[in-house]
C-alpha positions in Angstrom: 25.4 -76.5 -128.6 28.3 -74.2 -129.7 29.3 -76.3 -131.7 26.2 -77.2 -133.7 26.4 -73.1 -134.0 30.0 -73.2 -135.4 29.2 -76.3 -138.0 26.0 -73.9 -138.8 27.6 -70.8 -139.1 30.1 -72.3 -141.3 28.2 -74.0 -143.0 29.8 -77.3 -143.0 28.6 -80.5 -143.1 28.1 -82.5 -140.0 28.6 -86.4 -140.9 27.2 -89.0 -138.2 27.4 -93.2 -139.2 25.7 -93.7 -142.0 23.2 -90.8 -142.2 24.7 -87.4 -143.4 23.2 -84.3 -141.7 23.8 -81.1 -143.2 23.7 -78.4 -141.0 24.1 -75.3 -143.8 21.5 -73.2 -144.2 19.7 -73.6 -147.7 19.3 -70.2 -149.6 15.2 -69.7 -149.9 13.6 -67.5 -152.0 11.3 -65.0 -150.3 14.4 -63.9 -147.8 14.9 -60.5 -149.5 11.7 -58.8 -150.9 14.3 -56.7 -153.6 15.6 -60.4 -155.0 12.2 -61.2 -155.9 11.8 -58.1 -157.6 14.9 -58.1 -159.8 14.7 -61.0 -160.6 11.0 -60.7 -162.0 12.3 -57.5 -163.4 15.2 -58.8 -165.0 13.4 -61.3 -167.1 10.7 -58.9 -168.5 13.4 -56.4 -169.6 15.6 -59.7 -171.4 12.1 -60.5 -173.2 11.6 -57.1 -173.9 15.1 -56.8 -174.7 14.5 -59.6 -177.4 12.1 -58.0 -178.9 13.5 -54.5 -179.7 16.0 -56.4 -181.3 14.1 -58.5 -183.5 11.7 -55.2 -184.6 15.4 -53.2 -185.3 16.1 -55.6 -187.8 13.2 -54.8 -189.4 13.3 -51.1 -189.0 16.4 -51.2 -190.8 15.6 -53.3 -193.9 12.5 -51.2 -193.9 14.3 -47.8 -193.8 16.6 -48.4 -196.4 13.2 -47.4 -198.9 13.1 -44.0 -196.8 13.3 -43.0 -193.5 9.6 -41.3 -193.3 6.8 -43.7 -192.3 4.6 -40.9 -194.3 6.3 -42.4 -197.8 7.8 -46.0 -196.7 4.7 -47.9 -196.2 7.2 -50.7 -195.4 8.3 -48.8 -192.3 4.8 -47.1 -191.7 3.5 -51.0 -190.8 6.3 -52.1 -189.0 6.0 -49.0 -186.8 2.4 -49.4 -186.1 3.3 -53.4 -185.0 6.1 -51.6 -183.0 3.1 -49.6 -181.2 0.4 -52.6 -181.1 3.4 -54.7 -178.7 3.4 -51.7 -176.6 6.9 -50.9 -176.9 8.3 -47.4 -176.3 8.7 -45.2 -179.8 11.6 -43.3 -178.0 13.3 -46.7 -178.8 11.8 -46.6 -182.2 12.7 -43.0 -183.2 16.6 -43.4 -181.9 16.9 -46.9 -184.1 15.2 -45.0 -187.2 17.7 -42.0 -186.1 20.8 -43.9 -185.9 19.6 -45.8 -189.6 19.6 -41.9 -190.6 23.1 -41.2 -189.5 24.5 -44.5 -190.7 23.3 -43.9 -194.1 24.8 -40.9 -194.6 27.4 -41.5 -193.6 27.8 -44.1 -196.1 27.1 -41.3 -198.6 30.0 -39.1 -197.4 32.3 -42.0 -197.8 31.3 -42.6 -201.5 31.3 -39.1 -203.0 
């Protein structure tokens, strides 16, 4: 019996004739309640992840008309998409923020 435990704890093996026997233990899912969790979590934030990327694109080749939704009607519609995929405007404003900064800094470096 303590040795069956040894093989086990070591997870090696165990080979007997013709028929193999594996006496490691198999790593299930449900064992640890915080795996499941991160990894369900982990996928959502990659997919929403994906998609702030894919709308920053667009929030920079629409800001480069203006950077105020009020004027850039370009910018104005991808903003209100931005809102209809329920994505967080903090986002939004810091991508529109850094477009700001970019720009002029490009304008200090040509005058």
């Amino acid at each position: 019996m303590s040795s069956k435990l040894f093989l086990y704890s070591q997870r090696i093996p165990l080979y007997l004739g013709n028929k193999n026997i594996c006496l490691c233990s198999s790593n299930q899912k449900g064992h640890s309640h915080w795996d499941n969790i991160a990894k369900t979590k982990t996928t959502k934030d990659q997919e929403k992840a994906k998609r702030i990327n894919a709308y920053s694109k667009r929030i920079f080749n629409a800001a480069k008309e203006g950077c105020d939704p009020n004027l850039n009607k370009k910018l104005a519609k991808v903003m209100e998409e931005y809102k209809k995929e329920s994505l967080p405007m903090e986002t939004f404003n810091k991508l529109l923020d850094r477009h700001k900064a970019e720009a002029e800094a490009k304008k200090q470096k040509g005058e």
